[in-house]
PyMOL CGO cylinders between C-alpha atoms (Angstrom):
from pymol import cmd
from pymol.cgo import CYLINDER

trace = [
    CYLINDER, 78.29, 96.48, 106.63, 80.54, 93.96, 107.72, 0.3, 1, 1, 1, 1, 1, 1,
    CYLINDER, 80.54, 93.96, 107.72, 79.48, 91.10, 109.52, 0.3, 1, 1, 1, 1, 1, 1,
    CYLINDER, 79.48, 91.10, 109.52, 81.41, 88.15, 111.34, 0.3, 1, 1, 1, 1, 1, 1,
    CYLINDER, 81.41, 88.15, 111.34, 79.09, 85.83, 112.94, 0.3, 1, 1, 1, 1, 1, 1,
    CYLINDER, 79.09, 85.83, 112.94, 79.51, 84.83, 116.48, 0.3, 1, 1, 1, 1, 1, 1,
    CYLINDER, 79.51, 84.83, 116.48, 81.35, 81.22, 116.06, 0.3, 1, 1, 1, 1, 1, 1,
    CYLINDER, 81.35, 81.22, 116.06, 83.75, 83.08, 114.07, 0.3, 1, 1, 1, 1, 1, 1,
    CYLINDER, 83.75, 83.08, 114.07, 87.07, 82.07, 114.99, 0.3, 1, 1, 1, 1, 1, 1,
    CYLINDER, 87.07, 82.07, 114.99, 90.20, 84.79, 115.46, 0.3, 1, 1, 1, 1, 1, 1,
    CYLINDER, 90.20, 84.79, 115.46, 91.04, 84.61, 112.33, 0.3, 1, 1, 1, 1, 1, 1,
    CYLINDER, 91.04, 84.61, 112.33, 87.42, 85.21, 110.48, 0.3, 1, 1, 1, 1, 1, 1,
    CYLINDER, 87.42, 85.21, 110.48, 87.64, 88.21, 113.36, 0.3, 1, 1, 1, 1, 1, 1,
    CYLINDER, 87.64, 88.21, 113.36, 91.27, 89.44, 111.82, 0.3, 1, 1, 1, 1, 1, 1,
    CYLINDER, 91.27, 89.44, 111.82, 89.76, 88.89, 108.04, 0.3, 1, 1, 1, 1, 1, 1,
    CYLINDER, 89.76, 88.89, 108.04, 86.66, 91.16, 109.02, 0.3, 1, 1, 1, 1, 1, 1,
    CYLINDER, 86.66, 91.16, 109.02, 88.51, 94.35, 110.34, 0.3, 1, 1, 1, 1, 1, 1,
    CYLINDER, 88.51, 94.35, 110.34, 90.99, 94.04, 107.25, 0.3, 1, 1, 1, 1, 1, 1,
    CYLINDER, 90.99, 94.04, 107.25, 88.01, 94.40, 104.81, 0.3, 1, 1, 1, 1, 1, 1,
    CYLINDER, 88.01, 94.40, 104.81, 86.52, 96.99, 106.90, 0.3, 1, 1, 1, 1, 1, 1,
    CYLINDER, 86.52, 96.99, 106.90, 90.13, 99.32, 106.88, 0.3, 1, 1, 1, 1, 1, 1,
    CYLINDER, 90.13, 99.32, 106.88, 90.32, 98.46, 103.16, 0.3, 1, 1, 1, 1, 1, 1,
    CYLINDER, 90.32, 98.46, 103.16, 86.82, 99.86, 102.83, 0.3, 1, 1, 1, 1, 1, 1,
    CYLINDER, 86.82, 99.86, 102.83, 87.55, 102.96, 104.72, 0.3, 1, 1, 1, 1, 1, 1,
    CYLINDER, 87.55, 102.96, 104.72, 90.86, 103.60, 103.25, 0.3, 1, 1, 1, 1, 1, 1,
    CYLINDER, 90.86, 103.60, 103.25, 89.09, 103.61, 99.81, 0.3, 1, 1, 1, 1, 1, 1,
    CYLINDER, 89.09, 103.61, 99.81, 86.15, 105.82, 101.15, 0.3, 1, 1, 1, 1, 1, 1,
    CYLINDER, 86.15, 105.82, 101.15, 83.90, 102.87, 99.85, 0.3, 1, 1, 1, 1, 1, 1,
    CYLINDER, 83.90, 102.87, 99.85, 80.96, 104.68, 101.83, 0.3, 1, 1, 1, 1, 1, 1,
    CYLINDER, 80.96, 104.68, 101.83, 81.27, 107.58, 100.17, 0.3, 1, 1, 1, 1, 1, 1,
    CYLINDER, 81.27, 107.58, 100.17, 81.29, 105.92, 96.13, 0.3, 1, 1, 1, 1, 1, 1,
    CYLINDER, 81.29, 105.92, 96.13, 78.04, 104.22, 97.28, 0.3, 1, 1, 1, 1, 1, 1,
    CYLINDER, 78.04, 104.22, 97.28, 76.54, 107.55, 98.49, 0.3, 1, 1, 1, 1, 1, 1,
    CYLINDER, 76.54, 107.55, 98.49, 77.60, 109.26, 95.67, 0.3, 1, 1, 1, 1, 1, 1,
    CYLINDER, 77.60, 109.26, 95.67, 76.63, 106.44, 92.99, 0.3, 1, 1, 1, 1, 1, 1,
    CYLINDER, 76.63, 106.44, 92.99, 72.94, 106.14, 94.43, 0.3, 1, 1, 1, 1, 1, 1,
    CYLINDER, 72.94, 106.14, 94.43, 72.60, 109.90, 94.44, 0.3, 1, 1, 1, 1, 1, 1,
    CYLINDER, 72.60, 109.90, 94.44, 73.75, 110.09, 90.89, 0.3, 1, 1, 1, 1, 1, 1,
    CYLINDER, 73.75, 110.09, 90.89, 71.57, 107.05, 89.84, 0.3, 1, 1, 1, 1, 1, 1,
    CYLINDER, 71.57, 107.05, 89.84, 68.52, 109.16, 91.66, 0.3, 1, 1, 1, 1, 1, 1,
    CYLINDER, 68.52, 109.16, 91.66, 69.32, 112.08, 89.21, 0.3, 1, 1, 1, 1, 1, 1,
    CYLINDER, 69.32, 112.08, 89.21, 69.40, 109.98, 86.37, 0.3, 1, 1, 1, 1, 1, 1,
    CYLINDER, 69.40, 109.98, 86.37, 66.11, 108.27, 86.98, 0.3, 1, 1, 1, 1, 1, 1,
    CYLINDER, 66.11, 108.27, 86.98, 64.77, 111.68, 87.47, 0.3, 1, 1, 1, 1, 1, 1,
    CYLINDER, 64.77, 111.68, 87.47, 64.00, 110.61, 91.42, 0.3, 1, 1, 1, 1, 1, 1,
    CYLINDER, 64.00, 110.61, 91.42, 63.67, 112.87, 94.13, 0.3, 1, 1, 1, 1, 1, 1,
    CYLINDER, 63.67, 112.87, 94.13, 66.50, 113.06, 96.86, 0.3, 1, 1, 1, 1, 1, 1,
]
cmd.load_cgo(trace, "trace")
């Protein structure tokens, strides 16, 4: 999640969707998903 609060000025805006493209670009969803999942194995958790 990316947040930028509502007195955030243009560039705090501009700063926001650059970490958010860097994010996607390095499919930083997917490494969490996959990261949890594999710490659920190894804890011997249910998915």
């Amino acid at each position: 999640v990316i947040k930028a609060h509502g007195s955030s000025n243009a560039r705090a805006i501009y700063n926001a969707i650059k970490q958010t493209s860097h994010m996607v670009e390095n499919n930083v969803t997917e490494i969490i998903e996959t990261t949890v999942r594999d710490m659920k194995k190894t804890d011997g958790g249910q998915e």
